[in-house]
KETOR-774701 format. One line per 5 residues: number of its first residue (from 1); for each residue x, y, z of C-alpha. Coordinates in steps of 0.1 Angstrom, whole numbers, plus 5000, padded with zeros to 4 digits. Example, Ala and Ser with C-alpha at 12.3 -4.5 7.8 and 13.67 -1.06 7.14 Angstrom:
BEGIN
1	5123:4955:5078 | 5137:4989:5071
This chain:
BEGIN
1	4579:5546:2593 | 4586:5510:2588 | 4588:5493:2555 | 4567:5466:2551 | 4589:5440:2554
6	4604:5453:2583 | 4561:5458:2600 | 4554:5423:2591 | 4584:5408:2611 | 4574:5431:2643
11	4539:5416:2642 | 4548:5382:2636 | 4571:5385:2666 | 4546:5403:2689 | 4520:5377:2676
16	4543:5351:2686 | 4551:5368:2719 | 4517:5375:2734 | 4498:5346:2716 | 4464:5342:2699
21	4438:5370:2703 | 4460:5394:2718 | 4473:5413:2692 | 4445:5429:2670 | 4450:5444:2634
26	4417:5450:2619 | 4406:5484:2621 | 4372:5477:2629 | 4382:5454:2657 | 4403:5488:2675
31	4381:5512:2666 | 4370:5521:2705 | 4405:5522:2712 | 4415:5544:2684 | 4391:5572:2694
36	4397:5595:2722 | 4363:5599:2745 | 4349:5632:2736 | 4352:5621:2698 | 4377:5649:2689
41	4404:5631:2681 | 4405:5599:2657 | 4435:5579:2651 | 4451:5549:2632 | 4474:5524:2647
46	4496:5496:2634 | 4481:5470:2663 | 4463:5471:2690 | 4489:5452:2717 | 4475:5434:2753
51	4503:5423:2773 | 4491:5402:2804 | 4520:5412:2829 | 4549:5432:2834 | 4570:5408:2817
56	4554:5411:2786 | 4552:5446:2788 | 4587:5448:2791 | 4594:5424:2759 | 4573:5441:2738
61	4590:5477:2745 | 4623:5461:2739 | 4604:5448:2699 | 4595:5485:2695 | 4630:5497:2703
66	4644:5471:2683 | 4624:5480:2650 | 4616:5521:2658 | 4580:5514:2663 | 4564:5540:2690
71	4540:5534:2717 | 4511:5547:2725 | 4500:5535:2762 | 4463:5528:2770 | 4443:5521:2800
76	4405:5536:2802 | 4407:5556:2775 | 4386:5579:2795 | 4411:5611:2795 | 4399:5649:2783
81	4429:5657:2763 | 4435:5633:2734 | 4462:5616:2753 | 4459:5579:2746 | 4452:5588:2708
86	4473:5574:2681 | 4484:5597:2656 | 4469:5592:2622 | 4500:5574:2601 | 4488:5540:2611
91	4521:5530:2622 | 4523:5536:2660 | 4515:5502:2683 | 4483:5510:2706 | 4496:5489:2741
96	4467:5486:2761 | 4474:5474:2800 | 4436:5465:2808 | 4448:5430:2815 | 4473:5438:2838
101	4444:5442:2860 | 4453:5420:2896 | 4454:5434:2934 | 4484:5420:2940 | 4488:5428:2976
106	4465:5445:3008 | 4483:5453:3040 | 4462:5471:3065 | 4485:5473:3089 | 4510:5499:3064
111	4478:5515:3049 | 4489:5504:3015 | 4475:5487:2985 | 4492:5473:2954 | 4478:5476:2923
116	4483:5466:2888 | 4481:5498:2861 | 4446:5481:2845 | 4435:5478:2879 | 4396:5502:2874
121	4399:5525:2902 | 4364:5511:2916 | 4378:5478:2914 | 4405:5494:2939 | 4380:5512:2959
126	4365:5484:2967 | 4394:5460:2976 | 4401:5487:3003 | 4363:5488:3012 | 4366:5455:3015
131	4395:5455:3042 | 4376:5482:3062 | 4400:5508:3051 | 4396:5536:3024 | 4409:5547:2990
136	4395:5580:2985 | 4406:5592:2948 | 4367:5600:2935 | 4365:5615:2899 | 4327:5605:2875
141	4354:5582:2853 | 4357:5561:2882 | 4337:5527:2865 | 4362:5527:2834 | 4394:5550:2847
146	4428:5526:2852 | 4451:5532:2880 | 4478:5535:2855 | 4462:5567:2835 | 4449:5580:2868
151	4486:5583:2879 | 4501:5586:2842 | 4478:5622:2841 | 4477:5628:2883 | 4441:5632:2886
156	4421:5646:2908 | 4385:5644:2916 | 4358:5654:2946 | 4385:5644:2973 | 4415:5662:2966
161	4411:5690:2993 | 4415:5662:3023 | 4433:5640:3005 | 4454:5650:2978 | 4457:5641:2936
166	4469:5607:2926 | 4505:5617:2933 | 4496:5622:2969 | 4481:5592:2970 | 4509:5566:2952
171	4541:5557:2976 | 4559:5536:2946 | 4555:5525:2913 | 4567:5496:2889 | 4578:5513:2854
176	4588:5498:2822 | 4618:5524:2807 | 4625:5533:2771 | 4647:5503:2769 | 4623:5472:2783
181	4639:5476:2819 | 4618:5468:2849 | 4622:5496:2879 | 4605:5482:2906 | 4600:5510:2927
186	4567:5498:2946 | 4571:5509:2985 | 4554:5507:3015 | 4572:5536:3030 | 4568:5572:3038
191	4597:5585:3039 | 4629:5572:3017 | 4647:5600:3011 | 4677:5585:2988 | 4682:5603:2960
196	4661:5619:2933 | 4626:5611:2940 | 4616:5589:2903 | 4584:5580:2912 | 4573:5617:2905
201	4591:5614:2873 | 4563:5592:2859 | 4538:5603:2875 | 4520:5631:2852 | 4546:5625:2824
206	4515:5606:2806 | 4533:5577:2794 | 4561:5600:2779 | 4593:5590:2803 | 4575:5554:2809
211	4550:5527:2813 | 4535:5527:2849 | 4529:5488:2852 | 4519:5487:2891 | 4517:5515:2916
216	4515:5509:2959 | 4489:5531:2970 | 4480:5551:3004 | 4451:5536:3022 | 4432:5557:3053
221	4411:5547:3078 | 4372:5545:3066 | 4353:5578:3086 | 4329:5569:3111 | 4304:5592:3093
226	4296:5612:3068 | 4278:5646:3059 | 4268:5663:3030 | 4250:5695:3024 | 4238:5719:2995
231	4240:5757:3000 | 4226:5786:2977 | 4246:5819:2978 | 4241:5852:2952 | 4282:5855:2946
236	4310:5835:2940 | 4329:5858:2963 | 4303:5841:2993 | 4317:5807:2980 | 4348:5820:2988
241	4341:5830:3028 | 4317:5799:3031 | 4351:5776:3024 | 4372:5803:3048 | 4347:5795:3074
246	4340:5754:3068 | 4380:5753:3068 | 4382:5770:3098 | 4355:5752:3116 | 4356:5715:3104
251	4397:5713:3093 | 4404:5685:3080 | 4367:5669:3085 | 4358:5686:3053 | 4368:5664:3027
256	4345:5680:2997 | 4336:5716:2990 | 4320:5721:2950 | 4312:5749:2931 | 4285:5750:2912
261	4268:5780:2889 | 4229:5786:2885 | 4230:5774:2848 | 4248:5738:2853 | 4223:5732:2875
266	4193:5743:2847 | 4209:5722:2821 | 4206:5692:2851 | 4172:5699:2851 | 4167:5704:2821
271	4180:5671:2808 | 4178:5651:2835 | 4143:5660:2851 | 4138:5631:2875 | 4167:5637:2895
276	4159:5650:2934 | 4165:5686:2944 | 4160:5697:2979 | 4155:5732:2970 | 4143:5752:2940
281	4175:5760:2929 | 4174:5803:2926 | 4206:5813:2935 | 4233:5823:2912 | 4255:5796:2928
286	4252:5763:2950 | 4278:5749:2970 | 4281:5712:2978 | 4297:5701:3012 | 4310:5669:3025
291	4321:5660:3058 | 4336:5633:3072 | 4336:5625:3111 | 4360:5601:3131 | 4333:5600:3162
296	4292:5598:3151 | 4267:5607:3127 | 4255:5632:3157 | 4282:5646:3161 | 4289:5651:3122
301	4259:5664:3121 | 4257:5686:3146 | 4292:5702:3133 | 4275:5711:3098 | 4245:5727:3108
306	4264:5748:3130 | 4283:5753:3102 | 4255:5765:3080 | 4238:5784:3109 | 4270:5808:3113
311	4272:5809:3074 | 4233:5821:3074 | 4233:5848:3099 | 4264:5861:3088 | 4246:5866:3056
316	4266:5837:3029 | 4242:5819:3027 | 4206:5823:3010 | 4194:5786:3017 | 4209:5754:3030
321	4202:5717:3032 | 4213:5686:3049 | 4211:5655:3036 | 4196:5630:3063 | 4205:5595:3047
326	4226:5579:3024 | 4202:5582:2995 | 4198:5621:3004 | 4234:5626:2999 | 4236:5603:2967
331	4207:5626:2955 | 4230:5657:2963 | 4260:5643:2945 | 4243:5632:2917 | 4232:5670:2910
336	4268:5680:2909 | 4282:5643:2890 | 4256:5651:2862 | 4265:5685:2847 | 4293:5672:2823
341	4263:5646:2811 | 4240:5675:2811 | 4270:5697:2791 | 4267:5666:2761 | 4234:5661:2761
346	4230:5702:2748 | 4259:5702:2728 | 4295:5706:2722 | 4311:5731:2745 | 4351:5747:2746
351	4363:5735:2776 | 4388:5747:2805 | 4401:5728:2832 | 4422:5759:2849 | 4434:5763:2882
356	4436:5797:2902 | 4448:5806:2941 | 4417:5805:2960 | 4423:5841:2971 | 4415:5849:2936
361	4385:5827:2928 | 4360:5855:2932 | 4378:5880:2907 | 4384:5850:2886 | 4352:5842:2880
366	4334:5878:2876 | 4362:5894:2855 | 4366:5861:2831 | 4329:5863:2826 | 4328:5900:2814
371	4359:5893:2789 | 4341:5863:2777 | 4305:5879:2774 | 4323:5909:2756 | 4338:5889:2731
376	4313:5862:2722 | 4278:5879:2733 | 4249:5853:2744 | 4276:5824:2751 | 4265:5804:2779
381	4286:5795:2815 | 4290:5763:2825 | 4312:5766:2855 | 4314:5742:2877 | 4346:5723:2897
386	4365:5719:2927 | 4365:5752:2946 | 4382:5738:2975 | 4415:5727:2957 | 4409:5761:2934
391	4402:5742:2904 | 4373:5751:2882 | 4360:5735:2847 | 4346:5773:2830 | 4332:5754:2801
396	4314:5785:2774 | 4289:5769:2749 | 4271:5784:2718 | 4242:5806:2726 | 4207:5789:2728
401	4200:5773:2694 | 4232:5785:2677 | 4252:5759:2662 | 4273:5746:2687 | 4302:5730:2663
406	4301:5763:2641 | 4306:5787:2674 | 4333:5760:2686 | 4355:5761:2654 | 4351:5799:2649
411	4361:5804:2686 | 4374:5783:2707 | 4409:5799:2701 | 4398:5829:2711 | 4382:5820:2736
416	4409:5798:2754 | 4435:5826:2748 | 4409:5846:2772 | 4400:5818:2797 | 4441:5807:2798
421	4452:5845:2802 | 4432:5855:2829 | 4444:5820:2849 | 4475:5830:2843 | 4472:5868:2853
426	4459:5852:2886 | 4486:5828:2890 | 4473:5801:2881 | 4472:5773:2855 | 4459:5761:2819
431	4456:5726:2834 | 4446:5717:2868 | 4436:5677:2865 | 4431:5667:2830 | 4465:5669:2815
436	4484:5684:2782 | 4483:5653:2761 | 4475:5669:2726 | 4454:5691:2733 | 4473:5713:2750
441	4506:5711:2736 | 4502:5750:2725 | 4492:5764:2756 | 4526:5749:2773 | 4549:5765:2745
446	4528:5797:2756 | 4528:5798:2794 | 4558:5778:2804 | 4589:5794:2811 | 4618:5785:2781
451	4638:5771:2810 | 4610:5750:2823 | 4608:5736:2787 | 4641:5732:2780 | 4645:5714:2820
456	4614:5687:2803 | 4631:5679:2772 | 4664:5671:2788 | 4642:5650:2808 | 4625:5631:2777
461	4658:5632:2761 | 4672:5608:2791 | 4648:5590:2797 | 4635:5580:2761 | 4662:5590:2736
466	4640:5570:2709 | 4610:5592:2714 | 4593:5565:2710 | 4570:5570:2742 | 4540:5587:2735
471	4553:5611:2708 | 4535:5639:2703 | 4522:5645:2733 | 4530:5668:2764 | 4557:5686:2750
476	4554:5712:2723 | 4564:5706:2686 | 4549:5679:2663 | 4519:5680:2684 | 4485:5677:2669
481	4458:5704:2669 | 4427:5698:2685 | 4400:5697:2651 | 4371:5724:2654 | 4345:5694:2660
């Protein structure tokens, strides 16, 4: 900490260096920024810092290095895992890259787009829409999420089976180190193959090793159609052979493949009534579908009733549906895009965000639910995610009218050791898309090898000898616990 003397000369000098109205003090003024966004985590911070380019950026880690203040980066604030959350000693600066927020180049002809880090991945989306080409990270943050804490966390989202997580997708970055240096790493290229590879360095580190700044970004060619479709099917094990057989028949057409459970498709209903369904909606699970076509809409749709034919009379399938128009498909997606609404609107849940081999989905999914069930009798399921990348969200929440911040503090230790062990006894992970930040700083001391750990800090230790990126966050020790509410 600080002493006063020594906080009132940082501010003057980062009030001097980023002028009038961009350095905010008041806590009532930073409150949204101070507060994670499922309201579990809430924080206090010395200022609340908006640097308008890289420059600044740059300056302003070089004050904090100068005078030991740390540095909590901010773009969205949309993440899952109390990432972006000050700590509560009021003394670490809040830097917020939201005005860093320019396309700053398009090139069609390399397929690349580069962005600055407050950049809202929509914002993005559409640049590329607008150049006839295609940016196809998807995730239901996308009207608030940043590129730089899309990168900073590698998300995913609905896309990641045809095209990859946000490291697939970035070719370069510009970073600001630990000591207000400027790597300008932003590429066009696909292959560079010069040394250690420091773009993956930043990406996923959340702001730990660095301050992502800009990124250059793959761009595809937009599909000349699209397809979606909702199935029903009685096990998850179907699931499983339904995506064996899209895979096999559509390859790299099928861009989307969703799993859904029976009851995160009630609550949808249940709280959001005046959405379409195509289908009473009986089955223990639904799968959602999405193709995309480089020749027609005929022949994309042609491919996926085929599809859905073979799937029926080899018995996967209960029922089946194709969306015929835009609005149809919207309708579709909208079912799956409205469970984690759906989720808040009943209450607070313990959520998981694990990843398994899809070989293993099925026995995942059954055997996790009996050791749940047996241990907390009358919770509730809410599974739901990404089958096609093997990355499910198995959310439990409080049995009907039982006191859902009560059942969450008395269990959601228990209950994570469960969901977490199983992953693991699959081979799989604690953390598919979301992150560690905070959160989950336990569960790496727990499933990460010693030399795995030992491998990150050296890396931290280089990079950011200060600590002053991000502290508490990622790696294990001083970390926060999540509170029970």
């Amino acid at each position: 900490m600080i002493p006063p003397r020594g906080t009132e000369r940082f501010l003057d000098a980062l009030q001097a260096l980023l002028g009038p109205g961009h350095v905010q003090q008041r806590a009532e003024d930073i409150a949204a920024w101070t507060r994670d966004w499922r309201g579990r985590y809430q924080g206090r911070a010395l200022a609340l810092a908006s640097p308008g380019d890289t420059a600044q950026v740059a300056e302003i880690v070089q004050l904090c290095a100068a005078h030991g203040v740390a540095v909590v980066p901010q773009g969205g604030n949309t993440g899952l895992v109390g990432g972006a959350t000050p700590d509560a000693s009021g003394q670490q600066l809040l830097l917020s890259l939201r005005r860093l927020n320019r396309i700053r180049e398009i090139s069609p002809a390399d397929g690349v787009i580069v962005a600055e880090a407050g950049c809202i991945l929509h914002s993005v989306q559409e640049a590329a829409d607008g150049q006839g080409m295609l940016f196809p990270l998807s995730l239901a943050a996308e009207g608030s999420a940043t590129i730089g804490g899309v990168l900073s966390t590698n998300a995913g989202g609905t896309a990641v089976l045809r095209y990859g997580n946000a490291r697939s997708l970035c070719l370069g970055l510009e970073v600001v180190t630990a000591r207000g240096e400027v790597w300008n790493g932003l590429s066009s290229l696909r292959k560079d193959n010069t040394g250690y590879d420091l773009r993956d360095l930043f990406i996923g580190a959340e702001g730990t090793l660095g301050l992502i700044t800009a990124a250059s970004l793959q761009l595809f060619a937009r599909p000349r159609a699209q397809r979606t479709a909702l199935a029903q099917l009685a096990h998850a094990g179907d699931a499983v052979a339904l995506f064996e057989l899209a895979r096999g028949a559509l390859d790299a057409g099928l861009t989307g493949f969703e799993l859904m459970s029976a009851h995160s498709l009630r609550l949808v209903a249940q709280h959001f009534p005046q959405l379409a369904r195509p289908f009473e909606l009986e089955a223990a699970w639904c799968v959602l579908l999405e193709l995309s076509d480089s020749e027609s809409e005929e022949h994309a749709q042609q491919r996926l009733e085929h599809l859905l034919g073979d799937a029926l009379e080899r018995g996967l399938v209960r029922d089946a549906a194709v969306a015929q128009s835009l609005a149809q498909a919207d309708a579709m997606w909208a079912l799956r895009e409205h469970i984690p609404l759906a989720q808040a609107q009943e209450g607070l849940n313990i959520k998981h965000d694990i990843s398994v081999p899809i070989s293993r989905m099925a026995a995942f999914v059954e055997g996790t639910a009996e050791l749940v069930l047996q241990a907390l009798p009358g919770a509730r399921l809410i599974v739901f995610g990404h089958l096609g990348d093997g990355n499910l969200h198995y959310n439990v929440q409080a049995p009907a009218g039982a006191d859902g911040p009560g059942f969450l503090a008395r269990h959601q230790d228990l209950c994570n050791r469960i969901v977490h062990d199983a992953a693991a006894a699959c081979g799989g992970s604690f953390s598919a898309e979301h992150g560690v930040g905070q959160l989950k700083t336990p569960e790496l001391a727990r499933y990460k090898s010693p030399v795995a750990l030992e491998l990150m800090r050296a890396v931290k230790a280089a990079l950011d000898p200060q600590g002053l990126f991000n502290p508490g966050k990622v790696l294990p020790g001083g970390a926060t616990r999540e509170p029970g509410a």
